[in-house]
N, C-alpha and C positions, 0 to 999 in steps of 0.2 A: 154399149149402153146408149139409150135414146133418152132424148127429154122425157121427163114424167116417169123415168125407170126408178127412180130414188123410192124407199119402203119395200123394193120387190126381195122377195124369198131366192136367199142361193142356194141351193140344194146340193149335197155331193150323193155321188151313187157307191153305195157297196160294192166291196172287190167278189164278192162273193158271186156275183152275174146274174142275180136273182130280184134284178129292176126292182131292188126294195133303195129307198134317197133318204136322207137325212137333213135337216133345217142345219144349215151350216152360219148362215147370218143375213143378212140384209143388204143392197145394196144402198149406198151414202152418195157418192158423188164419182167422176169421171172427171181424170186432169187432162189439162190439153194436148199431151201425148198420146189420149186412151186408153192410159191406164185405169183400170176400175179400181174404188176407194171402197171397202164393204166395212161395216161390223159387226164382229164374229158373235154370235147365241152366246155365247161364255159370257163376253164381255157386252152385251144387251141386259144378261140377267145381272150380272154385277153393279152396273151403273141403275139398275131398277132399285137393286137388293131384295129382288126376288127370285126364287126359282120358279121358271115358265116351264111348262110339260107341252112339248112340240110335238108328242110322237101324235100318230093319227090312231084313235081307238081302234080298237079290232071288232071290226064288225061282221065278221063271216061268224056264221055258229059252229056250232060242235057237231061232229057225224053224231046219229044214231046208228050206231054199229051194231048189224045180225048176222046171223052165221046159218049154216044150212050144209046137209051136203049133196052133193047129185053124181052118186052111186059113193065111189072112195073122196070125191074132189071136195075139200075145201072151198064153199062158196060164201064169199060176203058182200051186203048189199046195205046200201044207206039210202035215207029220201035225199034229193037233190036239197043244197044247202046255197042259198041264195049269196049270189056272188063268187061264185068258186068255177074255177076254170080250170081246175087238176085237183087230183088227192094223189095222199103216198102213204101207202099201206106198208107199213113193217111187218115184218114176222121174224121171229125167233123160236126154235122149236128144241129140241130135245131126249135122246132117246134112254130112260133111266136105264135098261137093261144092258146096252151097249156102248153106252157112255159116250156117243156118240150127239153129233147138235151143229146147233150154227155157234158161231164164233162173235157174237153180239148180235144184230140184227142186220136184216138184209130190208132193202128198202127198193118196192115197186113204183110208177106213176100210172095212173088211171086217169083216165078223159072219162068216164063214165060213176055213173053212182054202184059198180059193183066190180067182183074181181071174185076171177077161178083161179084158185092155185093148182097146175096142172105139172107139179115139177114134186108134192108132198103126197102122200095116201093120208086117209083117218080114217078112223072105226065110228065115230061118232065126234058129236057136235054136246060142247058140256056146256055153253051158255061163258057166264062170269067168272064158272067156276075150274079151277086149273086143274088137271086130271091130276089123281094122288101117285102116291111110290109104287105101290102096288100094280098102277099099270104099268105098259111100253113104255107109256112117256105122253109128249104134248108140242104141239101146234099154238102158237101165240100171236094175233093179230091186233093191230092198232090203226084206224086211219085217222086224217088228218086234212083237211080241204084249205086249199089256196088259191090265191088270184096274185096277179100282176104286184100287189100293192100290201098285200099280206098274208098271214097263215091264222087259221081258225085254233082251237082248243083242240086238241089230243084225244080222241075218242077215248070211252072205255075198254078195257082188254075183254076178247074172247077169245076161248081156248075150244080146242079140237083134243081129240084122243087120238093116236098113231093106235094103230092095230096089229 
C-alpha cells in the first residue's frame, strides 16, 4: 500500500476461475511493518446501518435464440449481443420411444453467434414448442452469453424433433 491508497476497493476473486471478484472491503491504513489495515463490506454496512448493493449490474443482454436445420443438423444462431466474448449453449435431449436421453445437460462454449450440433440428428425444427409423446422425442437448447466480468439472462428454450 502507497500514500493515497486509503478508500481503495479490495476485491477477492472466485475459486471458481471464471475472473468474476467480489468487493471484499476497503483499504484503511498500513502499519509500519506493512501490514495492510482494511475494512470488511459487512462491517462498512454495519457501522452505515445500511445494506450497500456492490455487485456490478448485468449488463450483457439476453441471446435471441433461432433454430434452423441444414439437412438433419441442429443449427442455432443469435444476433451478436454487445459485450459478450463466449456463449454456452446447453442441450438436453431425449428419446420417448427408447427411453434413452442425456443425463441433465451437456454444456458447449461458442466464440461465435451460432453453433451446429453435429453429434444429434432432428426431423424438424418446432420453435418454443417441445415436440409431444407421440413423437421420437426432442432436442433442447439454451444459450447464454458472457464476458470476462459477467453472464447475460438465459435464453429462451428451442426444441428440435429427433426423427
Amino acid at each position: 500500500m502507497e500514500g493515497g491508497d486509503s478508500g481503495g476497493p479490495i476485491f477477492y476473486q472466485h475459486a471458481e476461475g471464471d475472473n468474476r471478484v467480489t468487493l471484499g472491503g476497503i483499504t484503511a491504513a498500513r502499519r509500519d511493518d506493512g501490514t495492510l489495515i482494511a475494512s470488511k463490506f459487512a462491517r462498512i454496512q454495519m457501522d452505515l446501518g445500511v445494506t450497500l448493493n456492490a455487485a456490478r449490474p448485468v449488463s450483457l443482454g439476453t441471446v435471441a435464440l433461432s433454430g434452423t436445420l441444414a439437412g438433419a443438423q441442429p443449427t442455432l444462431s443469435w444476433p451478436a449481443v454487445s459485450g459478450a466474448t463466449l456463449f454456452r449453449v446447453t442441450r438436453a435431449w431425449y428419446n420417448y420411444q427408447t427411453g434413452e436421453g442425456s443425463n441433465g445437460t451437456e454444456t458447449f462454449t461458442v466464440y461465435t453467434t451460432a453453433f451446429g450440433d453435429l453429434n444429434l440428428a432432428a426431423a424438424a425444427y418446432t420453435g418454443s414448442t417441445m415436440p409431444n409423446f407421440s413423437t421420437p422425442g426432442y432436442i433442447r437448447y439454451q444459450v447464454r452469453a458472457f464476458s470476462a466480468l459477467e453472464s447475460g439472462s438465459v435464453s429462451g428454450l428451442v426444441y428440435f424433433r429427433l426423427p
